[in-house]
N, C-alpha and C positions, 0 to 999 in steps of 0.2 A: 504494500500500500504506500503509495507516492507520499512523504509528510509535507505537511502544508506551515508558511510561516505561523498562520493564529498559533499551532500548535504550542510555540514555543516563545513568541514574543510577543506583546501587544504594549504600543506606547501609550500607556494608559494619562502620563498626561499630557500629550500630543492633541490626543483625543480628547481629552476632557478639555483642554484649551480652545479645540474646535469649535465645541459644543454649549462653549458659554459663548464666546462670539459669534456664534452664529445665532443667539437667542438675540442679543444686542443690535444685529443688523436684522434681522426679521427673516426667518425664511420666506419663499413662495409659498409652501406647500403647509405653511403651518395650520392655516384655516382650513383646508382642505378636509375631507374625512376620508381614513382610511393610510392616509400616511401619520403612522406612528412615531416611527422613530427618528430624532435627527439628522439630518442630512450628512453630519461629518459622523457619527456613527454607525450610519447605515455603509457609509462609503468604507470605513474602517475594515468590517468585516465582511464583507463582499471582498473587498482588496488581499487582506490579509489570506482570507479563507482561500484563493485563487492562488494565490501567490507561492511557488516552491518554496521550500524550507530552506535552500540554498540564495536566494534570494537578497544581496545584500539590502540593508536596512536602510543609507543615506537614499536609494533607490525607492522606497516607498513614501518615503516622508514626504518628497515634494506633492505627491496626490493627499496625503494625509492633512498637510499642514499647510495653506497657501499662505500667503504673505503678504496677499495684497487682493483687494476685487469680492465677489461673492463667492463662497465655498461651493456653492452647487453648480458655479459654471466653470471649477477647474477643470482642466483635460486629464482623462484617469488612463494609463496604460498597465497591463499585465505584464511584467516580466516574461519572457520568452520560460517556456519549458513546458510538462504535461498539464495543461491547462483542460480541464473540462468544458465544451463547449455547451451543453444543455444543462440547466443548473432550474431547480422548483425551488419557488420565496414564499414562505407563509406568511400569509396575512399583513404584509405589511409595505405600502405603497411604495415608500422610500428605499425598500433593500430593494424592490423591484427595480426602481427607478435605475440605482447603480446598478445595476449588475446587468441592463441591459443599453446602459453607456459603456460599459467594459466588452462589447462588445458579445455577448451571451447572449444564448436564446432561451428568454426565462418563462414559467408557466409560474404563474400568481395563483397558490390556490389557499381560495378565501372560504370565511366560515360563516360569515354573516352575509343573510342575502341582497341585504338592500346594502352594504359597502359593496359587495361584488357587481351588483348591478352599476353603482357608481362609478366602480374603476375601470370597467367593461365602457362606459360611456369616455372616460378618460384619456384611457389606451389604446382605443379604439375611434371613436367617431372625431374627437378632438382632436385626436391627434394625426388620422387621416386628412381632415378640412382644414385645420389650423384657423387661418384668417377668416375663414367664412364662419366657420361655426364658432369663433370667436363675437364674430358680428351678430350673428344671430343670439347667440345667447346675453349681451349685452340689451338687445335691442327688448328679448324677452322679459326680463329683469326691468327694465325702464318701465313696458306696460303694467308691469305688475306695479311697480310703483307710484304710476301714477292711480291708479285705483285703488288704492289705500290711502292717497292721498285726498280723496271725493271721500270715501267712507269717512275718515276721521275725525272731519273737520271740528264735530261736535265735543269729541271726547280729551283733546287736545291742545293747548295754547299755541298760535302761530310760530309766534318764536321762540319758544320754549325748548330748552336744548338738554333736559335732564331734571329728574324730580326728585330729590334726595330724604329719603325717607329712615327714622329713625327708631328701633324697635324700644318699646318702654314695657316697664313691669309697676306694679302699685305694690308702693311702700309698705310693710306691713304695720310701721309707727305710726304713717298723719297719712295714708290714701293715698299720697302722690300718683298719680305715672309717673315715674323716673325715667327720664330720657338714658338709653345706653349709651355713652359715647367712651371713648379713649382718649378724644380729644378733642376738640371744637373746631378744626379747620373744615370751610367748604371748598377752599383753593388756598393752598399752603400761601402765607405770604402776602397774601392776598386780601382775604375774606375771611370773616372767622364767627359765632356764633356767639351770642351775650343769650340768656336764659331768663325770661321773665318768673320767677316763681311766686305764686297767687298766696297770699294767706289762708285763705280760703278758698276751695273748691280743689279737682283733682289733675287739672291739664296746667302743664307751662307753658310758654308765647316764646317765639323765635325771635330774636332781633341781628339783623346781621351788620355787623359794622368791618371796617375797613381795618389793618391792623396786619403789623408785622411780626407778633407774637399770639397765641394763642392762649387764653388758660388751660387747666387742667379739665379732664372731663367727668362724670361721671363714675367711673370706672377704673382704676387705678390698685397697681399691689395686690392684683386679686380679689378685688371688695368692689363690691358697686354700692355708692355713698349718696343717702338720699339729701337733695340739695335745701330741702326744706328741714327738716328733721332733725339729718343726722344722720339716721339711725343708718346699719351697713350690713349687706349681709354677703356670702360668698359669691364668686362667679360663681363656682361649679353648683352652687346651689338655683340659682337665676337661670343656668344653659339648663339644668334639669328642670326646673316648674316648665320653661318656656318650650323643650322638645318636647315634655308630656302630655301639655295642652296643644299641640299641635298632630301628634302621634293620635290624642281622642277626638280631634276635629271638634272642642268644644267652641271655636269659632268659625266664622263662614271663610275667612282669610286667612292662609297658612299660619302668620303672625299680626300678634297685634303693635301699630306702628305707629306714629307720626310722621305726616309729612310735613317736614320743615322746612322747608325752601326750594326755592325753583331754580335753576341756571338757565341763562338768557345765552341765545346764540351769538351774541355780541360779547359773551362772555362775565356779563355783567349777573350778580346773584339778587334775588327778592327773597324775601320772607313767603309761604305760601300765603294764600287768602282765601275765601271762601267760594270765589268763582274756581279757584284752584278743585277746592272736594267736590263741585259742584260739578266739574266734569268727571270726577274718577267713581262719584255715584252715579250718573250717566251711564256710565259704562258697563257699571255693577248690574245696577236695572235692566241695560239689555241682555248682559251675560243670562238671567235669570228670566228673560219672557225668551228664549230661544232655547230647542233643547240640543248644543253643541255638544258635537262628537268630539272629544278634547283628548289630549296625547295621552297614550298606559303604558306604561312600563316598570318595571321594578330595576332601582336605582341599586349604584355600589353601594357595599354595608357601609362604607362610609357616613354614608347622607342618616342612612336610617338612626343613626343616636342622635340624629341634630330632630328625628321625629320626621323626618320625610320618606315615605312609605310607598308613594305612588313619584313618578317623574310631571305629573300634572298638579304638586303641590310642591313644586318650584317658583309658582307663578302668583300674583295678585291678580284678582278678578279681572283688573284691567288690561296684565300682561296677558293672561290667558284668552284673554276672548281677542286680541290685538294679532297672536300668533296665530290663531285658529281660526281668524279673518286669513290669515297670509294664501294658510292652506286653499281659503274657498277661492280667493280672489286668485290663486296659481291655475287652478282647476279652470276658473271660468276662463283666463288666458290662452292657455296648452296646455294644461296639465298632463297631457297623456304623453308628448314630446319632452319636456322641459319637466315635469314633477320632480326627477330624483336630484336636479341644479337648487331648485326651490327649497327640496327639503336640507341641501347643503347649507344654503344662507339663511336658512332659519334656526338651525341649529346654533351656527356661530351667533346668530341676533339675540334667541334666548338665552345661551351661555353667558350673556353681557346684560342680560336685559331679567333677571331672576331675584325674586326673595334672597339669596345668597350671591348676587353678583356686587360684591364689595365698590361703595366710592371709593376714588383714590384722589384725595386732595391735592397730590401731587400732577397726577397725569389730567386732571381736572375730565376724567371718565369713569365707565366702570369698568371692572375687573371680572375675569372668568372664576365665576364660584370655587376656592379651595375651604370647604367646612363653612361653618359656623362663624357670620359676622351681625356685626354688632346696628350697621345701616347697611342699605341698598342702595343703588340709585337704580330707578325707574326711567327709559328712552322712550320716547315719541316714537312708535313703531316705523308711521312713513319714513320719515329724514334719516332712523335708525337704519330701514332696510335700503334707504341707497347708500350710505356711508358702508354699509357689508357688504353688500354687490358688487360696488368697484373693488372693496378687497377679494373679493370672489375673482370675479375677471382679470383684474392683475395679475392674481397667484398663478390662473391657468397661462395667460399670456408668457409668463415667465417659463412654467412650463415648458411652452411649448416652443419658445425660443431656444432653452438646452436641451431640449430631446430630439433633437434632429435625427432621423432615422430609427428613433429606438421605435420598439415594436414587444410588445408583452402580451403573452396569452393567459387569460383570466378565467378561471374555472371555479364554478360554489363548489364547495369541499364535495358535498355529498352526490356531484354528477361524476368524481369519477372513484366515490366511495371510500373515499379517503378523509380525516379531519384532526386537527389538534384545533384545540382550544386557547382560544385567548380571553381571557378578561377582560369585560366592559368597564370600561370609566363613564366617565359621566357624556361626554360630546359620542362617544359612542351608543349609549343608551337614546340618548335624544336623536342621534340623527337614527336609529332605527323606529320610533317612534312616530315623528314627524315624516320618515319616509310611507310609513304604513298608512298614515293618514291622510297624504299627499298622492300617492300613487299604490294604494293596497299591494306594498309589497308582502310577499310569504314570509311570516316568520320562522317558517320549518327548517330544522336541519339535521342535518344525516347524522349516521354513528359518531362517537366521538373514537378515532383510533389513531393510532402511532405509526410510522416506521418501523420494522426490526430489522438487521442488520442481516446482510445475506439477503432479503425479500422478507416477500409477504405484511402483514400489518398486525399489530396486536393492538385489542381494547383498552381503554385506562377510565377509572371508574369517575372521575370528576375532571374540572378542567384546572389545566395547571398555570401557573404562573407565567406564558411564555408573551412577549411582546412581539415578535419576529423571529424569523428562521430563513437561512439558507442550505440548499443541502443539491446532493448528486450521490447516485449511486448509495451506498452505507455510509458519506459523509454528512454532516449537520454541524452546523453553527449556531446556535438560539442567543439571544438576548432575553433575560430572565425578569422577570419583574424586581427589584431589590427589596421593596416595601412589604410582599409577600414572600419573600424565602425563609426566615423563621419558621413561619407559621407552619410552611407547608416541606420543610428541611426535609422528613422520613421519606415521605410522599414523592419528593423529589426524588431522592438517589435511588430509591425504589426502581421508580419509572425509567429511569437512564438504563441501569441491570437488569431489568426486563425485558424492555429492548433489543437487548442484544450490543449495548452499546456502554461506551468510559467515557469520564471524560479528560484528553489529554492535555485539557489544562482549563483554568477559568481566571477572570480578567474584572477587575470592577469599573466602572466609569462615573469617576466623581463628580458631583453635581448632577447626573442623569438618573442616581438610583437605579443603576441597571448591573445585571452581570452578562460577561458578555462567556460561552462554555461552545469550545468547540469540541465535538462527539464522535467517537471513531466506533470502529466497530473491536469487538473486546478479543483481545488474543488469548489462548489457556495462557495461562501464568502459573506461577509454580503453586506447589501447594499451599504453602503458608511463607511467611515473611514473620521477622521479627516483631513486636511490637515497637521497638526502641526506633527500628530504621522509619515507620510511621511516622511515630514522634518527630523526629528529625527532618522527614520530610515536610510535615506543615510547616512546624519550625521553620524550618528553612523559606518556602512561601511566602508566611506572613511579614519575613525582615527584607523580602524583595521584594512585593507588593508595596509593602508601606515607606520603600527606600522610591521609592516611582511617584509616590503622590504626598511626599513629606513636606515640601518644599510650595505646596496649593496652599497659597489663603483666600478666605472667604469665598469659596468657591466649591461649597458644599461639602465639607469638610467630615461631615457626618457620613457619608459615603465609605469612608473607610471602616464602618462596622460590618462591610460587607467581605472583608478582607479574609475574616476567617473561615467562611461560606468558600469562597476562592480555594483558599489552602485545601480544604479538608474536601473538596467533590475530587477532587485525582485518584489519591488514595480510595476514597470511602466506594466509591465506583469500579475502581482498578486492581482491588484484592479482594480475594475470598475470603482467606482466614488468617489470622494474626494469631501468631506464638504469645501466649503471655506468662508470665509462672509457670510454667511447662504443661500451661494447657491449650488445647487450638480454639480459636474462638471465630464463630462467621462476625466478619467486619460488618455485616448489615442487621446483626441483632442488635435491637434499639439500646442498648446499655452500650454496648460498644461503638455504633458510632455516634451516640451522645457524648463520647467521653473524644474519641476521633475531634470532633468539633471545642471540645471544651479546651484542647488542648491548643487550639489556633487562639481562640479567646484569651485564654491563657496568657502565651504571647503576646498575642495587642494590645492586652494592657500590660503587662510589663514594659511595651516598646513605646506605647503613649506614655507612659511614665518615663521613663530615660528620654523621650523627647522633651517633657519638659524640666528637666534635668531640675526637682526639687528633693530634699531630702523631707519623704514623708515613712513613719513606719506604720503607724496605724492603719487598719486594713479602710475604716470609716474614713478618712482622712484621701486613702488613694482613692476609692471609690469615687468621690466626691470630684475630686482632678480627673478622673478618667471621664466620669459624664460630663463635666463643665465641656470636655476636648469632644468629644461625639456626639453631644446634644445642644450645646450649649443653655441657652432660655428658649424653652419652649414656650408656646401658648400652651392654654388648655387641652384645643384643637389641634396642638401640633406634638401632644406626649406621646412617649415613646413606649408607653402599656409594656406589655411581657418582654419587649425588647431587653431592656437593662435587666433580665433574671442572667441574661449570659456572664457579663462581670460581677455580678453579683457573688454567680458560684467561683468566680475567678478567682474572687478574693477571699471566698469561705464566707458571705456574711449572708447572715439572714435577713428579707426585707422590716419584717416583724422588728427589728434592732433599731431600725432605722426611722425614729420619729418626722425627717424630715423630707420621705420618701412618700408620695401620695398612691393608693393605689390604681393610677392610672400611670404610674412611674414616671409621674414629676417631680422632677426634687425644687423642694422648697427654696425664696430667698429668704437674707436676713430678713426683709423689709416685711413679708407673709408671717415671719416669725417674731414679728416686734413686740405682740403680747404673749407668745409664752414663754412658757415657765423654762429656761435654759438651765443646761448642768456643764457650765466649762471646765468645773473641775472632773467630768468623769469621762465627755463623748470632745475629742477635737474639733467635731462640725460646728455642736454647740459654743467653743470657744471662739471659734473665729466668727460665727455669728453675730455674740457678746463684740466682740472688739469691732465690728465696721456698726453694730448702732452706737459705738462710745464714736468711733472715727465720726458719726452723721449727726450726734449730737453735742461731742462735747469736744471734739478735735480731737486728730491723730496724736495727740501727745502725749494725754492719757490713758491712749486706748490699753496699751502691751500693760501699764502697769495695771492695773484691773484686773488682770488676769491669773491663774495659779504657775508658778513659777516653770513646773514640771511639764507643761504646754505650748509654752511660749514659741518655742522651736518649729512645731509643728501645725500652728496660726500662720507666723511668717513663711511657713512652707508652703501652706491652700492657698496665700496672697500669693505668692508669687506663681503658682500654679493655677490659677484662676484668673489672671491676669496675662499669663502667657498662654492660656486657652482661647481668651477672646481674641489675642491679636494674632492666632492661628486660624479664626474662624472667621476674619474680617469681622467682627460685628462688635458691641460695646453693650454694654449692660450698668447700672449705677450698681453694681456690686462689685464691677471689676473694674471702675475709677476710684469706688474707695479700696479695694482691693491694693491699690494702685498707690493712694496715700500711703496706707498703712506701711508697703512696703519702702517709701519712700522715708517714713521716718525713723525706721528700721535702721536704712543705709547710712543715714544723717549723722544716728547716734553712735552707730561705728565707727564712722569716719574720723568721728569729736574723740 
């Protein structure tokens, strides 16, 4: 079997450099549905996977890493050697893309029927007519817009450019609604919100004034603090009443909100007003005398703890009946031509246009829903759907200027009885949805089955974590989901040794949350292998992995918990049985390759400790520096659950120990812990906590004296390891500015 470069080397930050600047200039393809992965990832492993083993390295890079212009219109060549010329991409637009710039003849086979339907239009009709059917479908999208645009007129303010709506809860002290905020900007810098609070009665009044600073919001340290009252009670207490009144539908509207101000297309912000509610009750009224066919589907588990349970309870009445005009008025256009374009750009409209599509003060827009936020902003559907149309059109235009001659054949999984599974996210759930409802596409699909090595195909009982794939013959290259490998670790190396298949190496891509594992077909290997040679081989892995992406900041830094996942799929894949005390053990009995795995964890925290080269001995104390470095500050919405059980066992501690450990495995700050009861003389966490509230109230001077003498050491340890975590993760936090002092006055007093 010919080895292939992935095998043995992937520039992991090459590639991760790619792939953050490729976010910062925009791709084409990124609205698009159906292409997954990024473009300088996709190209990665298509290249690499093609590429002989012999193949020098400064040779691949100029395709990997361009220097100048957009990455998707570098020129990609193969290295000369046994090159496979027919090469099958699962599911995923972008590895297509490459690999039929590289000059292959690629078969796309997809799983979902309405992406297939889409990329079939793409690959195919777009890209035979180019210019024409460029023309047409821009011209299509216009009619449609203008007929939203007669429909609206009533439900809508002429130039109204965004309706910024803010979720509230009532006080359980004095009634209030308590508006949620983080912070009061409507346009950073700009515009900022003053809070009328009534003495009486239970609503505040918006005032928005001009202003280069903002206040504090609502919501701060974990507590949301009622502005009339006082009185304060937990986020996680506030996200739970608020997803479980939403989960029992005890309102008609997903959440209950305020609208608090309007953005003018001039740029300019209002307070809302009454003619304001007066159209979005309009709207409500019509939604409810019509009986509208509205989008179904069932969302990532994600969505479901924020309490959303259907994909049609993304929406306010307004939104919903706005996108569900989009549908009627596509149909009465072409719909029967043009449906599966429509359902493209209504996808990306609702993803911006949702109960969860975050303001961003900054981009002065909204954002594509990740979790649970705190406001929305609400789009004027028409102006909305032409500002996504031209993104729509542009994407493909670009398209179809680099695809010159490429040519992909597209097949739904189950026409040629073949399928792996991929994971819906969220634009994936909606664009099947909105396609079904725009153009009755079939939600059915065939078996879900695998490749095995040598032929044939074997079943696998759920779908697994895979973002994309390339493969030939009994090779395979997949991209992993990162966020789901925990979870589904057994399940995985199961399925790979099932197969018929190893894997000859895996690869993380930081910032992208992906693994990237290419898959060979399994040779007999001997009978057993030492335990110890195991050991040494992850070992070995996790100090060359993490020597590859040591040197990344802020650039997703957290990615490298994926490192151990890397190390331990070779081995855990690649041997049967392991010598241990003189007895043989199958490496895929779950004690064994739990322990396979533990032992990579093992490592990366020891190695993120000597990264940040502080003298800590307490196991509470490293712990603490290890997550600050993989986690940093999380939100609520962004904890890292059963993740942190991996260093946990690394270090021997039990979460139970750990007072400042939530069990959604967020670790607490000082500032969360300002009223309890701390014990610095017994736990290090608690002492360094103790000293950054002396450092915030009474100055760094006195902080270290305050403290028990026998600690001391190991406070200015977690400063300067909490400190040298943030500035590994690009990011700042007031824990690790006082952090910051504390160690500063450390230095001071040594110096003196």
């Amino acid at each position: 079997m010919t080895a292939r470069k992935i095998d043995s080397w992937f520039p992991v930050a090459a590639v991760s450099d790619e792939c953050e600047r490729e976010r910062d200039l925009g791709s084409p393809v990124e609205v698009l549905p159906g292409f997954r992965s990024p473009v300088a990832l996709a190209r990665a492993v298509v290249l690499l996977s093609l590429a002989p083993e012999d193949t020098e390295e400064d040779a691949l890079l100029p395709s990997l890493r361009p220097i100048v212009g957009e990455p998707w219109r570098t020129p990609i060549e193969v290295p000369d050697g046994d090159v496979p010329r027919k090469v099958w991409v699962l599911g995923d637009g972008s590895i297509a893309l490459e690999a039929a710039r590289m000059g292959r003849e690629v078969r796309l086979v997809v799983t979902d029927p309405a992406v297939a339907r889409f990329l079939r239009e793409v690959f195919g009709r777009l890209f035979a007519l180019r210019e024409e059917a460029l023309e047409e479908l821009e011209e299509f999208l216009h009619e449609v817009g203008e007929v939203l645009r007669d429909r609206f007129g009533d439900f809508y303010g002429r130039e109204d450019r965004a309706y910024l709506w803010i979720k509230r809860v009532r006080c359980p002290g004095c009634g209030l609604l308590v508006p949620l905020m983080e912070h009061r900007w409507v346009v950073e810098g700009r515009y900022a919100l003053e809070l009328d609070v009534p003495e009486d009665g239970d609503e505040v009044e918006f005032e928005v004034v001009e202003a280069e600073e903002a206040g504090p919001g609502t919501v701060r340290d974990g507590r949301v603090t009622c502005p009339r009252c006082g009185r304060s009670r937990s986020v996680e207490g506030v996200r739970r009443d608020l997803s479980l009144r939403a989960a029992r539908r005890e309102e008609e509207e997903p959440v209950d909100a305020y609208l608090a101000v309007v953005v003018r297309e001039d740029g300019s912000v209002r307070p809302a007003t009454d003619r304001d509610l007066e159209r979005f009750e309009l709207a409500r009224e019509e939604f409810r005398r019509e009986e509208w066919e509205v989008p179904r589907g069932e969302p990532p588990e994600g969505l479901k703890r924020w309490g959303i349970w259907d994909v049609s309870w993304l929406f306010n009445r307004r939104q919903l009946l706005a996108h569900v005009e989009v549908a009627v008025a596509t149909s009465e256009v072409d719909g029967d031509r043009y449906g599966i374009w429509a359902a493209a750009v209504l996808t990306e409209l609702s993803l911006r246009n949702s109960v969860l599509s975050r303001w961003d003060p900054v981009t002065v827009g909204t954002l594509r829903p990740r979790g649970w936020t705190w406001d929305h902003g609400e789009l004027p559907v028409p102006s909305a759907w032409r500002e996504v149309s031209d993104e729509i059109t542009e994407a493909c235009r670009e398209l179809v200027e680099v695809a010159e001659d490429v040519e992909v054949e597209v097949v739904k999984a189950d026409e040629v009885n073949r399928s792996w599974s991929i994971p819906r996210d969220l634009p994936d759930v909606l664009f099947r949805a909105w396609s079904e409802l725009v153009s009755n596409v079939s939600a059915g699909v065939g078996e879900w089955k695998v490749p095995v090595s040598g032929g044939g195909w074997a079943r696998t009982r759920a779908p697994l974590p895979v973002v994309g794939g390339l493969g030939w013959d009994d090779r395979v290259s997949l991209i992993l989901r990162g966020d789901r490998i925990a979870g589904r670790w057994e399940e995985i190396v199961g399925w790979i040794v099932g197969c018929g298949l190893e894997a000859a190496s895996a690869w993380p891509v930081i910032g992208e949350d992906a693994l990237v594992v290419p898959l060979v077909g399994r040779e007999p290997g001997p009978e057993d292998v030492d335990w110890e040679g195991v050991v040494e081989e992850v070992r070995g892995s996790v100090r060359e992995l993490l020597r590859e992406v040591r040197d990344l900041r802020g650039r997703g830094w957290r990615s490298v918990r994926l490192i151990p996942y890397a190390a331990a799929l070779p081995p855990c894949t690649g041997v049967d049985v392991v010598r241990r005390d003189g007895d043989s053990l199958g490496v895929r009995h779950p004690e064994v390759l739990s322990e396979v795995l533990a032992v990579g964890w093992r490592e990366l925290v020891e190695a993120v400790l000597e990264l940040l080269d502080v003298g800590l001995s307490d196991p509470r104390a490293r712990f603490y520096a290890v997550y600050r470095s993989l986690w940093g500050y999380p939100r609520p919405d962004d904890a890292p659950g059963r993740e942190v059980g991996p260093p946990l066992r690394a270090l021997g501690l039990d979460p139970n120990d750990l007072p400042y450990l939530d069990a959604d495995g967020r670790l607490k700050t000082y500032r969360e812990r300002r009223e309890s009861r701390l014990r610095p003389e017994e736990d290090p966490v608690d002492a360094f906590h103790a000293a950054l509230l002396e450092v915030l109230e009474d100055g760094p001077g006195s902080a270290l004296e305050a403290l028990p003498e026998e600690v001391r050491g190991e406070v200015l340890g977690l400063a300067l390891a909490v400190a040298r975590a943030a500035r590994r993760r690009g990011e700042d936090h007031p824990e690790a500015e006082l952090a910051r002092r504390l160690v500063g006055v450390s230095a001071g007093a040594a110096a003196r």
